[in-house]
DSSP file (Angstrom, degrees, kcal/mol; ACC not computed):
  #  RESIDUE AA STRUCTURE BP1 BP2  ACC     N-H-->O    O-->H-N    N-H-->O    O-->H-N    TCO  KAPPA ALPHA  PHI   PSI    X-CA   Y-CA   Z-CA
    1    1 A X    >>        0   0    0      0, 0.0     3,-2.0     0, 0.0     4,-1.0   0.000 360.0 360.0 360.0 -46.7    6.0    2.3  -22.3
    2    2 A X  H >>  +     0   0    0      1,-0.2     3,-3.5     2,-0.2     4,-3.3   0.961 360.0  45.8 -25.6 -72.9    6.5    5.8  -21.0
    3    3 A X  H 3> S+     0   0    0      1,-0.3     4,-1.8     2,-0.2    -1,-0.2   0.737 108.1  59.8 -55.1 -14.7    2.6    6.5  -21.0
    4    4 A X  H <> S+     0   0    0     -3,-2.0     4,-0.6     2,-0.2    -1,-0.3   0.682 113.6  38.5 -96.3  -7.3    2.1    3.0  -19.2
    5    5 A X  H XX>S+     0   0    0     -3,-3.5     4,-3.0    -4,-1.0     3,-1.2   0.819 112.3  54.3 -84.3 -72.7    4.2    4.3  -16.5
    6    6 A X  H 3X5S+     0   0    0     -4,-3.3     4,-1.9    -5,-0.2    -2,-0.2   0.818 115.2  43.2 -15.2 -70.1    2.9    7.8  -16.4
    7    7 A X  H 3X5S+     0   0    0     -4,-1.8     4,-0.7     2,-0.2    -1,-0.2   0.506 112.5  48.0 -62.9 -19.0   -0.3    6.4  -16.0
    8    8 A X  H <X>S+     0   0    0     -3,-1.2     4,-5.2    -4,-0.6     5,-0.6   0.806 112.6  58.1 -56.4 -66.4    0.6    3.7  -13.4
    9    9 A X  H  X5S+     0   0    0     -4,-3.0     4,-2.4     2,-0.3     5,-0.2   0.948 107.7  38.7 -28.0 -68.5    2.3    6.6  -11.7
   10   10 A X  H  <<S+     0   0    0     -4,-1.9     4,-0.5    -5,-0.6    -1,-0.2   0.881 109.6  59.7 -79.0 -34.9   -0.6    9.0  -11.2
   11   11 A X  H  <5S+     0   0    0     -4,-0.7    -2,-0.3     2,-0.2     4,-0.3   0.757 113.8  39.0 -52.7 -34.5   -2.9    6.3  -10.4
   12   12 A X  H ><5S+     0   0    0     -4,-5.2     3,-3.2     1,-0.2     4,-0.4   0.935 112.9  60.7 -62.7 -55.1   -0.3    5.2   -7.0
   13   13 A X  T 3<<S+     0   0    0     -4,-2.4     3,-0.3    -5,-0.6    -3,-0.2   0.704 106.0  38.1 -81.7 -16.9    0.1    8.5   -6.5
   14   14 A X  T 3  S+     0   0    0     -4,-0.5    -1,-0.3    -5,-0.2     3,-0.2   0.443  84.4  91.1-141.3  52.2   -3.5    9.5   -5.8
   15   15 A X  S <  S+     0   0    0     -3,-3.2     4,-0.3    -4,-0.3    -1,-0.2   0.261  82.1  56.7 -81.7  14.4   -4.6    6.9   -4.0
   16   16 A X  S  > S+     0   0    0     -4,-0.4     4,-0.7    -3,-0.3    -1,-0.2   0.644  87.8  90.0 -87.8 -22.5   -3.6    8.6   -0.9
   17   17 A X  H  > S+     0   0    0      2,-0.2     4,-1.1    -3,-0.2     3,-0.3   0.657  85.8  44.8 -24.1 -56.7   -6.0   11.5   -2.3
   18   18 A X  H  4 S+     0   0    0      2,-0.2     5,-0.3     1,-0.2     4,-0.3   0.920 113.5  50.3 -54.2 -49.8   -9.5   10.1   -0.5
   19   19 A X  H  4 S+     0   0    0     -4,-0.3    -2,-0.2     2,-0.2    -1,-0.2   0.606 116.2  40.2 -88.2 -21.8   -7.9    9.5    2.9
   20   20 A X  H  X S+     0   0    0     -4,-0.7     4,-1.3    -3,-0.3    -1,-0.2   0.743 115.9  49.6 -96.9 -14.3   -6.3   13.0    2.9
   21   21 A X  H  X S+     0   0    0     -4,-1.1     4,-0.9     2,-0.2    -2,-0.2   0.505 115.3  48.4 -63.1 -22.8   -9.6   14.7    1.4
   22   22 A X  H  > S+     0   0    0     -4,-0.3     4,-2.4     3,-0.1    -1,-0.2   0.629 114.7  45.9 -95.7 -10.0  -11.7   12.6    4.3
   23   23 A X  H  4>S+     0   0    0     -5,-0.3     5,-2.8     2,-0.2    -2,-0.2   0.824 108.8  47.1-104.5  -4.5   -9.6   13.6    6.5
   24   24 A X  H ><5S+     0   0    0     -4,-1.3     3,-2.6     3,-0.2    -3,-0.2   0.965 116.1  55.4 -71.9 -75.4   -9.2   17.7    5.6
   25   25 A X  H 3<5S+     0   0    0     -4,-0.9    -2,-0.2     1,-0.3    -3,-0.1   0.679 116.1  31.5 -45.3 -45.4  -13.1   17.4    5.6
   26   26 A X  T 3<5S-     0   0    0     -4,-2.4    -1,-0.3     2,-0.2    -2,-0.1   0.310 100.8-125.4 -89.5   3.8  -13.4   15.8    9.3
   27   27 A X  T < 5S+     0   0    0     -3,-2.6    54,-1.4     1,-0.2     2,-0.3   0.988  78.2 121.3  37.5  71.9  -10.5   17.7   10.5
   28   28 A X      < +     0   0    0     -5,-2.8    49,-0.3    52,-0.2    -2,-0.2  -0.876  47.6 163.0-173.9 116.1   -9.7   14.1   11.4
   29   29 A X    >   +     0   0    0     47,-1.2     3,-1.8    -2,-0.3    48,-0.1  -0.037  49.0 125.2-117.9  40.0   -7.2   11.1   10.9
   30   30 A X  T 3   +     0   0    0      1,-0.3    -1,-0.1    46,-0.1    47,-0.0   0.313  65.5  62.6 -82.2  19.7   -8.7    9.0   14.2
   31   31 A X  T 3  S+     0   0    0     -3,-0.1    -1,-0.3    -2,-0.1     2,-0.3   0.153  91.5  78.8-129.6  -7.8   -9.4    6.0   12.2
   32   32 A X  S <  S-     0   0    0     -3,-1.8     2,-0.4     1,-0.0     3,-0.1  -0.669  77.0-123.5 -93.6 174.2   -6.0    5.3   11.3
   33   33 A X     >  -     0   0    0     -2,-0.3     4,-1.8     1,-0.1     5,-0.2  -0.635  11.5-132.5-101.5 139.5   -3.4    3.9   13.0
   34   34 A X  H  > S+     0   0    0     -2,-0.4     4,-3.7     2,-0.2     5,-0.4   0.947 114.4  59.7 -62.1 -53.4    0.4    5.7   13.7
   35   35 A X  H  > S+     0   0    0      3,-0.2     4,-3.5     2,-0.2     5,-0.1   0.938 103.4  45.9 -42.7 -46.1    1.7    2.5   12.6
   36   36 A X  H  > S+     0   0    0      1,-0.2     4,-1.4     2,-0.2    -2,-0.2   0.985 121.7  40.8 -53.1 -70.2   -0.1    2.9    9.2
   37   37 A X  H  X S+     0   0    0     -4,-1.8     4,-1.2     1,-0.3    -1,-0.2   0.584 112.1  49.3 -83.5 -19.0    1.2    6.4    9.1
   38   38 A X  H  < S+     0   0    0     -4,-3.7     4,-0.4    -5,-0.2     3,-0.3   0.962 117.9  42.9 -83.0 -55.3    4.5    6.0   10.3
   39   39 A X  H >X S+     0   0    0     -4,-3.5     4,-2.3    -5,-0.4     3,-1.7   0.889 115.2  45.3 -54.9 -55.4    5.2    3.0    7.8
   40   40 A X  H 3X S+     0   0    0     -4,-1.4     4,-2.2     1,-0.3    -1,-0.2   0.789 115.8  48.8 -45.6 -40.2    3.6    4.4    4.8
   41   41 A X  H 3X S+     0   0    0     -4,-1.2     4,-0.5    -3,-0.3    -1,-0.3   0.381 116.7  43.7 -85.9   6.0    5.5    8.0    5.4
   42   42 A X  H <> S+     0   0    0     -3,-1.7     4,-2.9    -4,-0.4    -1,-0.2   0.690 111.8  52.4-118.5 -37.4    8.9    6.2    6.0
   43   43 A X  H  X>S+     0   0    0     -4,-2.3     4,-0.8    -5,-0.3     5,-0.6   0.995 116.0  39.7 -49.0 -65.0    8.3    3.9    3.0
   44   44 A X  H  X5S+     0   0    0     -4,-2.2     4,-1.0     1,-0.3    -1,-0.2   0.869 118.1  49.4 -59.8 -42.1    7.6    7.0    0.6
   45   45 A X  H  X5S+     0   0    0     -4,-0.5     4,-0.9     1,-0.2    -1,-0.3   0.817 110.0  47.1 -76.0 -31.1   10.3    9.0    2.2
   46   46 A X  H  <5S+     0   0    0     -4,-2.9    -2,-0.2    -3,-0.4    -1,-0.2   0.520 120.8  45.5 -84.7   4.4   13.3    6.0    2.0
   47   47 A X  H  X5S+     0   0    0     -4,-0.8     4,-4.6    -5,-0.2     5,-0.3   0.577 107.4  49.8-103.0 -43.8   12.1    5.6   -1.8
   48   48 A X  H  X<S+     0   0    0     -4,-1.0     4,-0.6    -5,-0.6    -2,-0.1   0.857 108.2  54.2 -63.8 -15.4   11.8    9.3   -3.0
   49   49 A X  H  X S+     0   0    0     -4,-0.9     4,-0.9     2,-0.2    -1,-0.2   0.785 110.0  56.4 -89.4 -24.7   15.6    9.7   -1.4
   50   50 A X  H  > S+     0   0    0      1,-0.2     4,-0.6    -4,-0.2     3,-0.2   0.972 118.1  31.5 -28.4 -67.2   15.9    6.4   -4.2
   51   51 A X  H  X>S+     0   0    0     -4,-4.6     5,-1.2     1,-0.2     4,-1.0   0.504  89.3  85.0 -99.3  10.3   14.7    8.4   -6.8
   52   52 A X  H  <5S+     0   0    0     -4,-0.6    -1,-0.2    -5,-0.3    -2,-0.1   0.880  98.7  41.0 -59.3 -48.7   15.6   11.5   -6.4
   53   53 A X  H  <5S+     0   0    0     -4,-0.9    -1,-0.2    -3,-0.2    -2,-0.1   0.995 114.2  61.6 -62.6 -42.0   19.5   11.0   -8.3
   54   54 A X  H  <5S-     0   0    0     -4,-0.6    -1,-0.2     1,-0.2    -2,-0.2   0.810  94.5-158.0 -76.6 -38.1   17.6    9.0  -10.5
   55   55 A X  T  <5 +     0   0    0     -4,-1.0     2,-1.2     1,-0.2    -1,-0.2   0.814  23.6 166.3  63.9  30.1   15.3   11.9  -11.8
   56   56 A X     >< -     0   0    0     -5,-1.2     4,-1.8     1,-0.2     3,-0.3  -0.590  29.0-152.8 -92.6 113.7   12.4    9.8  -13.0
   57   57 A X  H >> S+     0   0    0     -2,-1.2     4,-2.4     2,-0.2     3,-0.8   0.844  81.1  61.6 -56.1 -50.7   10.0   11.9  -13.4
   58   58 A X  H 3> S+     0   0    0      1,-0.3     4,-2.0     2,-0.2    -1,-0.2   0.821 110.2  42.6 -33.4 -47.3    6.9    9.5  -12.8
   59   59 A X  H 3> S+     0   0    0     -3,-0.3     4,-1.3     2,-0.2    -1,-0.3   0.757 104.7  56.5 -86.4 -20.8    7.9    8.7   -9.5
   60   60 A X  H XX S+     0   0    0     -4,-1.8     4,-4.4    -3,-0.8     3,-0.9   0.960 111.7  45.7 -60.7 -54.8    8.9   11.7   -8.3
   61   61 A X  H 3X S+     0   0    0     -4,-2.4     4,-1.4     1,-0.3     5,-0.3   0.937 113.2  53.1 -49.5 -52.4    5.5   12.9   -9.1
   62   62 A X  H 3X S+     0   0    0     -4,-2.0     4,-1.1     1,-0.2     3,-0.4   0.789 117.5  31.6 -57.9 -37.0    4.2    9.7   -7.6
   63   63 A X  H <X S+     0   0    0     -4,-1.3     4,-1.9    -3,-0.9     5,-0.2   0.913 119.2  53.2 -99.5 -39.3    6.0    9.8   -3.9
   64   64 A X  H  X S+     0   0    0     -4,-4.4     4,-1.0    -5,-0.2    -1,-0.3   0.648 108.8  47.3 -85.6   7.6    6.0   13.6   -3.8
   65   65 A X  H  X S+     0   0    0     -4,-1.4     4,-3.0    -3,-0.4     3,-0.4   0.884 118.3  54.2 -93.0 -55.9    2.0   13.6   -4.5
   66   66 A X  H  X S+     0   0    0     -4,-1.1     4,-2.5    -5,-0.3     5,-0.3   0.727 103.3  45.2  -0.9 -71.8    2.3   11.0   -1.8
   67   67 A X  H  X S+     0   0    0     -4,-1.9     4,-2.1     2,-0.3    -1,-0.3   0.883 108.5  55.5 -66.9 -59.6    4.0   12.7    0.7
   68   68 A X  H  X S+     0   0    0     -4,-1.0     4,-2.6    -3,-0.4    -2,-0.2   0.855 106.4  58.5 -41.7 -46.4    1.8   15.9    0.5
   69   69 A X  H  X S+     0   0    0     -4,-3.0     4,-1.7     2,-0.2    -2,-0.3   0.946 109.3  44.0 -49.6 -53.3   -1.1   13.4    1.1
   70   70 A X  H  X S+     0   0    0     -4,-2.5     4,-2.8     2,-0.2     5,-0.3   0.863 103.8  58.2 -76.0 -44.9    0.5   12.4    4.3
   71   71 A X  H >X S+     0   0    0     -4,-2.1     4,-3.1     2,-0.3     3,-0.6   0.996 106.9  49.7 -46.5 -67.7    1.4   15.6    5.7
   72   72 A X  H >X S+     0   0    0     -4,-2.6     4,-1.5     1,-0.3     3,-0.9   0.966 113.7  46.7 -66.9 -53.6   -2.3   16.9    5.6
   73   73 A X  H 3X S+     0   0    0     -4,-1.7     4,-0.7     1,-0.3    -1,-0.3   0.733 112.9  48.3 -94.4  16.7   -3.5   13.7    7.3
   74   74 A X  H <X S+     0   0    0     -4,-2.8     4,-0.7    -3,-0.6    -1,-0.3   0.677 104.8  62.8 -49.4 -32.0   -0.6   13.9   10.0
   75   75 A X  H <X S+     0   0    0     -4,-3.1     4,-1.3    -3,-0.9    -2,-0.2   0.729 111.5  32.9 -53.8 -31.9   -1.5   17.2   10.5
   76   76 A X  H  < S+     0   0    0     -4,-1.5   -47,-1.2    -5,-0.2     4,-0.3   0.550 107.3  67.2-117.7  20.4   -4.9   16.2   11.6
   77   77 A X  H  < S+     0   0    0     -4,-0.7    -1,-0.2    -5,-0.4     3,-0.2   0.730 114.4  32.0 -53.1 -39.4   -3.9   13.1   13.2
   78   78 A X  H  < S+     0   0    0     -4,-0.7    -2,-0.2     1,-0.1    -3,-0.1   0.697 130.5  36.4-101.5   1.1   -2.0   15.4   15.8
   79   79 A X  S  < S-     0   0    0     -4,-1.3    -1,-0.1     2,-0.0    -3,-0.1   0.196  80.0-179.5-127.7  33.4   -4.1   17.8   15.7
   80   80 A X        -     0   0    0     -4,-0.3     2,-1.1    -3,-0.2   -52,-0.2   0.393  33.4-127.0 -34.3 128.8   -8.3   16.8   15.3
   81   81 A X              0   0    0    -54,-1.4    -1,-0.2    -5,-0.2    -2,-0.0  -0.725 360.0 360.0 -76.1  81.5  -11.0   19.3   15.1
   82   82 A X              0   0    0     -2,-1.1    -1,-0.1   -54,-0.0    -2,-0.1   0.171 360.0 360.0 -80.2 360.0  -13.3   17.8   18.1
């Protein structure tokens, strides 16, 4: 069951991986919304403070790959390369 987690785990955790990769490449997040970004980054952040006592490692991995994802494109959401 471990490995079916693991592997659940690392598949969540980088699907945010294209959308900060398009958006490093364009210097660019203009096709998303702040609502998208504000919900997803407050969703990832009120769950990683979940699992943090917990120490489950899968998930950690999962929000904090997560979290890195969102930081680069919130960086070029407030800041685009025009």
């Amino acid at each position: 069951m471990d490995n079916i987690g693991w592997i659940g785990s690392l598949l969540l955790a980088f699907c945010g991986l294209p959308q900060a990769w398009e958006s490093w490449r364009t210097k660019s997040s203009a096709g998303l919304t702040w609502g998208f970004i504000g919900l997803w980054g407050l969703g990832e952040l009120c769950t990683f403070a979940y699992v943090l006592p917990k120490m489950d490692l899968p998930l950690l991995v999962n929000y904090s790959a997560n979290i890195l994802f969102l930081i680069i494109i919130t960086y070029y959401k407030i800041r685009p390369n025009k």
